[in-house]
C-alpha angles and dihedrals in degrees: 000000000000131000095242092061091045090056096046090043086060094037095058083041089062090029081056094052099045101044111340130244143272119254083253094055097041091056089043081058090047103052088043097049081053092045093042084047090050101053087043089055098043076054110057085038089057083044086047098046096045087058120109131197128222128203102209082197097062099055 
């Protein structure tokens, strides 16, 4: 994901503190939180699938 989106994701969060947010602007938040959870979770299953595992007991 790229660095933009980050920085808008944490700019409606603190937008949404202060003073909230429009309708517009809640359902920006929203399709950028599931795109920002996408991309976290195609990560740790690319980090999952490159593990290998080692038997000490085999070598």
């Amino acid at each position: 994901m790229k660095q933009e989106k980050i920085d808008r994701i944490n700019e409606l969060a603190r937008k949404a503190k202060s003073e909230g947010l429009t309708a517009e602007e809640t359902e920006e938040r929203r399709l950028l939180r599931e795109e920002y959870l996408e991309a976290v979770r195609t990560n740790f299953r690319q980090t999952l699938e490159s593990i290998k595992f080692v038997d000490k007991d085999e070598r």
